[in-house]
C-alpha positions as CSV (number, residue, x, y, z in Angstrom):
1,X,-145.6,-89.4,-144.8
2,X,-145.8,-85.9,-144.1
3,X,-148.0,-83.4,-146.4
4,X,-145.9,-81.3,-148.5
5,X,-146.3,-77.8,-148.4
6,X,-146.2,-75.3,-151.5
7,X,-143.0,-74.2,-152.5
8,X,-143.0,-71.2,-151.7
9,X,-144.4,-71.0,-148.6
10,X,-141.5,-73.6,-147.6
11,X,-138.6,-71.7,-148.9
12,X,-139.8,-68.1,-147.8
13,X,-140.2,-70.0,-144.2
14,X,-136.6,-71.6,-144.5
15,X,-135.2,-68.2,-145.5
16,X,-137.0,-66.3,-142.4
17,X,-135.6,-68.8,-140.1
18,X,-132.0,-68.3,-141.7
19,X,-132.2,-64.9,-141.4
20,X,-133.7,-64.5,-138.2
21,X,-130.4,-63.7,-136.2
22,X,-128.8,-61.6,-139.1
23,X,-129.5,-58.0,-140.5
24,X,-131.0,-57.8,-143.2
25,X,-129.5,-56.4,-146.8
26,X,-131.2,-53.2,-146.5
27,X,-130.8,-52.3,-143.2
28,X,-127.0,-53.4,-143.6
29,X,-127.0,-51.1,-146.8
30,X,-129.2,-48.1,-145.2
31,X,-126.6,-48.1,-141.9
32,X,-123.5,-47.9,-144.1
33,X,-124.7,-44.8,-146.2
34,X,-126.1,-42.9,-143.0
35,X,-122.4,-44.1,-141.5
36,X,-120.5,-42.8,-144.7
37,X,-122.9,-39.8,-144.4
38,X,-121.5,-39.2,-140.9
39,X,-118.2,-39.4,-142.1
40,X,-118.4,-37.3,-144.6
41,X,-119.7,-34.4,-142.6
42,X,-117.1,-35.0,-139.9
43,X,-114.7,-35.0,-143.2
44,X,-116.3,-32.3,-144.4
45,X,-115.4,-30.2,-141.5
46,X,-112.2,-30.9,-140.9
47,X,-111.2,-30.1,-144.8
48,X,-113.0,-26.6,-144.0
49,X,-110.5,-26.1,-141.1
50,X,-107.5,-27.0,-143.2
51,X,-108.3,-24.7,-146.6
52,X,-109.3,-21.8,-144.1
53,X,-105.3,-21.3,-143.7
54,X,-104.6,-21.4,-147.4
55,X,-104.6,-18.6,-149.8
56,X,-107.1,-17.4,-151.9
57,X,-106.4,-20.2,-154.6
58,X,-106.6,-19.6,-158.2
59,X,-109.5,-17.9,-158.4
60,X,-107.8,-15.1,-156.3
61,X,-110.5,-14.9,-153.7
62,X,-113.9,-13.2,-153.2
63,X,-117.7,-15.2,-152.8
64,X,-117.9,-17.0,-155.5
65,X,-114.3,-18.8,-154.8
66,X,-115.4,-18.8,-151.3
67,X,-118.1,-21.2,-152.7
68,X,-116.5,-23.1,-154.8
69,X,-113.9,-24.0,-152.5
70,X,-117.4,-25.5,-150.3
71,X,-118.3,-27.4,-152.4
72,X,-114.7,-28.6,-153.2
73,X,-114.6,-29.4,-150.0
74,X,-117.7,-31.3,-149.8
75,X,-117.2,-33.2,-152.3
76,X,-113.6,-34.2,-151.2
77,X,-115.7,-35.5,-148.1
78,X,-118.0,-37.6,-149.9
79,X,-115.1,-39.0,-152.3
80,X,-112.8,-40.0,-148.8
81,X,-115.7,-41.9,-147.4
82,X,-117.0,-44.1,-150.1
83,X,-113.7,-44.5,-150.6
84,X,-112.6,-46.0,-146.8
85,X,-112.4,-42.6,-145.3
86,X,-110.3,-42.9,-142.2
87,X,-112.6,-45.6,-140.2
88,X,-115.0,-43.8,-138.7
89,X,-117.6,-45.1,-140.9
90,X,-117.0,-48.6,-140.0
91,X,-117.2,-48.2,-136.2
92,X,-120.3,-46.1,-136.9
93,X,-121.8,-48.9,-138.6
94,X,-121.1,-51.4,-136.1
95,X,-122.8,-48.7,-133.1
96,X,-126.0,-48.7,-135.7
97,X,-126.3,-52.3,-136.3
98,X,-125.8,-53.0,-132.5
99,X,-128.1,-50.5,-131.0
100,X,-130.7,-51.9,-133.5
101,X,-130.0,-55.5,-131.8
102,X,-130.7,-54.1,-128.1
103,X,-134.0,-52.8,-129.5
């Protein structure tokens, strides 16, 4: 008969050998926010481009709608991306997770 060995040195060993070949929960959950950051600044961007071409808005123009309509902007970046955005943020992911493989 073999001795047994404490509980919780057997299932913190059984859970590091179960987990060796997958990424872990934080490092899946750290890759999809900088990968939904990405994408929101590419987002971001390209929102800027489109409202440069419309009017002054309600606000009829000057700096302070010139700001607001940055941070509208901005923040309909952030809102596309948690939301699914356009798929950028899931190939970014994928790039992440596999270059953290090769290392």
């Amino acid at each position: 008969m073999t001795p047994a060995l404490a509980p919780d040195l057997t299932s913190s060993a059984i859970t590091a050998l179960a987990d060796a070949g997958k990424p872990d929960a934080r490092r899946l959950a750290k890759s999809k926010a900088a990968a939904q950051d990405f994408e929101a600044v590419f987002l971001n961007n390209m929102f800027q481009q489109m409202f440069a071409g419309v009017g002054k808005g309600p606000f009829s123009g000057g700096p302070g709608a010139q700001i607001w309509q940055s941070f509208l902007t901005d923040e309909y970046a952030k809102s596309f991306a948690k939301t699914g955005g356009i798929g950028i943020a899931d190939q970014v992911q994928r790039m992440l997770l596999a270059q953290q493989e090769v290392k």
